[in-house]
Structures are given as C-alpha cells and as structure tokens.
C-alpha positions, 0 to 999 in steps of 0.5 A, spaced: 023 061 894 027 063 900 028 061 906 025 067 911 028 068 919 023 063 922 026 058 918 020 057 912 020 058 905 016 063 901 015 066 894 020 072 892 018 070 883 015 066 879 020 062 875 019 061 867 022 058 860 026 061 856 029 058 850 029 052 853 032 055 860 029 057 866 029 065 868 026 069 874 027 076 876 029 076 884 036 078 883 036 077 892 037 069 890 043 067 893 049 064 889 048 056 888 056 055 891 060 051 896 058 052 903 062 054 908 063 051 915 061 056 920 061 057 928 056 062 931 059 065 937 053 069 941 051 071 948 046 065 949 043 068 954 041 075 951 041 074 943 039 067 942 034 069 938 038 073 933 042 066 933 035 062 932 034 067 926 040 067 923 041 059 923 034 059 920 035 063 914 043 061 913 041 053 913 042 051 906 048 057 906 052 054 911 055 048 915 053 050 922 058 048 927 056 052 933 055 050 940 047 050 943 046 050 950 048 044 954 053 042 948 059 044 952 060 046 959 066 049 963 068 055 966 075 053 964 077 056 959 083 050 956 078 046 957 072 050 954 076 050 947 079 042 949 072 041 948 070 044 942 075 040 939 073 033 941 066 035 939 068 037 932 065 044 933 071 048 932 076 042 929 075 045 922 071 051 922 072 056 916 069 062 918 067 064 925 060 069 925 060 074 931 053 076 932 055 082 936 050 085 941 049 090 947 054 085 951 058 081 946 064 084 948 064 082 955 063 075 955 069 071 956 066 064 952 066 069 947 073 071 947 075 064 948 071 062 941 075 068 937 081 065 939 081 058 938 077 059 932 085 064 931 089 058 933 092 054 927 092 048 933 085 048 935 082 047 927 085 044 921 086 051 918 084 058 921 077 061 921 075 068 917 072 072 923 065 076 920 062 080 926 056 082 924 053 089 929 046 086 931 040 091 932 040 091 940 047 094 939 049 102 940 053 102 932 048 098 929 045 103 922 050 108 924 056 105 919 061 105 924 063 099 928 067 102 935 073 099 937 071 099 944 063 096 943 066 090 941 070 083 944 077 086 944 080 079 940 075 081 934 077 089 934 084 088 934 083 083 926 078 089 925 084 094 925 089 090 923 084 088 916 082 081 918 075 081 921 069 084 917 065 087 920 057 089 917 050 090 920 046 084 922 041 083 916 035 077 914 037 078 906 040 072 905 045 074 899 048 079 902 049 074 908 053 070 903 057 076 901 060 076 908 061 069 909 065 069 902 069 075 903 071 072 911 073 066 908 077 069 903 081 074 908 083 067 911 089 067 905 089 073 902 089 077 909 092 071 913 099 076 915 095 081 918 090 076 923 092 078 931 091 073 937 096 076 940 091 078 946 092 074 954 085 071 953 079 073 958 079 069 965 072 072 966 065 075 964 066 084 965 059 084 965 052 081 968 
C-alpha cells in the first residue's frame, strides 16, 4: 500500500510468501530509509494545495518542519528567520523543498526561507535545496528549468550544482530520490552553496 495526494492509502500489489519471505511486484515502493527533516517553502496564497498534496504523499517519507499559515507572522525579515528558529522550524532542517509555482520566484518569505535554511547560524547544519517546478509553472514538462523563472537564491545553487531542480510528481519513490540526493549535496557539494545574494526587502510580484 501507498499513500496517494489526498493523504489515503490505496493498493498498488498483493503481497506473497515466498521461502519464508515476503514479496511483491511494485518496484514504485518507496526505500524503508531514515527520513529527512524538510521545510517546504511555497507561495501560500497560490499553491497551497500543491503543498497540501505533497504533505500528504510525503508523510511517512519525511519529518515536515514547514510553516502553516498563522505559525509565523512578520514582515521583517531578521525577525521572520528569528522566528523560525524559536519555533524549531528551521533550527535543524536537512533539506528545504521549494515548490516553484508561477509566482515562486517574487515572494520575499521565500527568499528569506532559502537563505536561512543556507546560514549555518539559523540550523545546526546546512540544508540541501530541492525545487521542484510545480504544473502551474511555464518550465514544468519542458526538461529545463530557466534561471530567470525561479527565486533568485535557489538559481544561483542551481548554477553553481548545489540545488536540484526536478518536475513536481505524486510518485513517492522518485520524491525520495530527490530528497536523497538534496541531502547529500549538503556535503559532497557544500564548496559549491551560494548565499552571497543581498536578501529581498519585499514581494516584486502581487
């Protein structure tokens, strides 16, 4: 079983013993491995049920340490990231999943969320940076991802091989593939991660 978008399990296989063994057929199952604590950074007011979605089919994937609406309120953004910290949202999150809609790349929480989820002084450690190109953007099913289509933080990683950038998709095993290979850049890329960018002081876009 599987869970589907709306956060329900359903059938993909019938189990059977073999040899004293259990065995099925659905190569789509997910890995049984350690999950990952990942904050999902969205454009709440456009693409929150695309996060709702992937909230749902990530639930026993991940440890969700995003934000809902009411968490968090500020404007500023030293106290915006301030918060996130107290509140345990950021303070040790792994990897930080970018759900990159039509909008994404103008919204200043967002930028902000890439940037101290990048700042060794806001978490324990750094956090890999996964966007993944959501159906409401122009790239998504093209096989390119345009620098200038994105938030500006996570196109500079992208370029600099940090960030790994991938079509939205409800297939559980391939979302775990991404995860996977975000965290693992936190090391084996950590030389090529770029906060160097001046954070936005406001939203270019309504």
């Amino acid at each position: 079983v599987q869970y589907n978008d709306k956060g329900k399990w359903y059938k993909t296989s019938n189990l059977r013993l073999e040899n004293g063994a259990l065995k099925w057929n659905d190569s789509s199952l997910p890995f049984i491995q350690t999950s990952r604590k990942t904050f999902i950074s969205y454009y709440h007011k456009e693409d929150q049920s695309s996060k709702e979605a992937f909230k749902n089919i990530t639930k026993d994937l991940i440890i969700n340490k995003s934000v809902e609406d009411g968490d968090v309120n500020s404007d500023v953004n030293d106290e915006y990231i301030k918060q996130l910290i107290q509140k345990g949202f950021l303070s040790n999150t792994t990897v930080l999943v970018v759900l990159i809609g039509a909008k994404t790349k103008c919204r200043v929480h967002i930028d902000w969320e890439i940037s101290g989820a990048l700042n060794l002084k806001v978490g324990e450690s750094y956090a890999g940076l996964l966007g993944l190109l959501l159906p409401s953007h122009p790239d998504y099913g093209t096989k390119k991802a345009k620098y200038d289509l994105m938030p500006a933080r996570l196109a500079d990683n992208f370029k600099s091989g940090y960030a790994i950038i991938r079509d939205y998709t409800t297939d559980r095993k391939k979302i775990q593939e991404y995860i996977e290979l975000a965290f693992k850049n936190r090391t084996s890329k950590s030389d090529k991660r770029d906060n160097s960018r001046i954070q936005m002081k406001k939203d270019t876009c309504s």
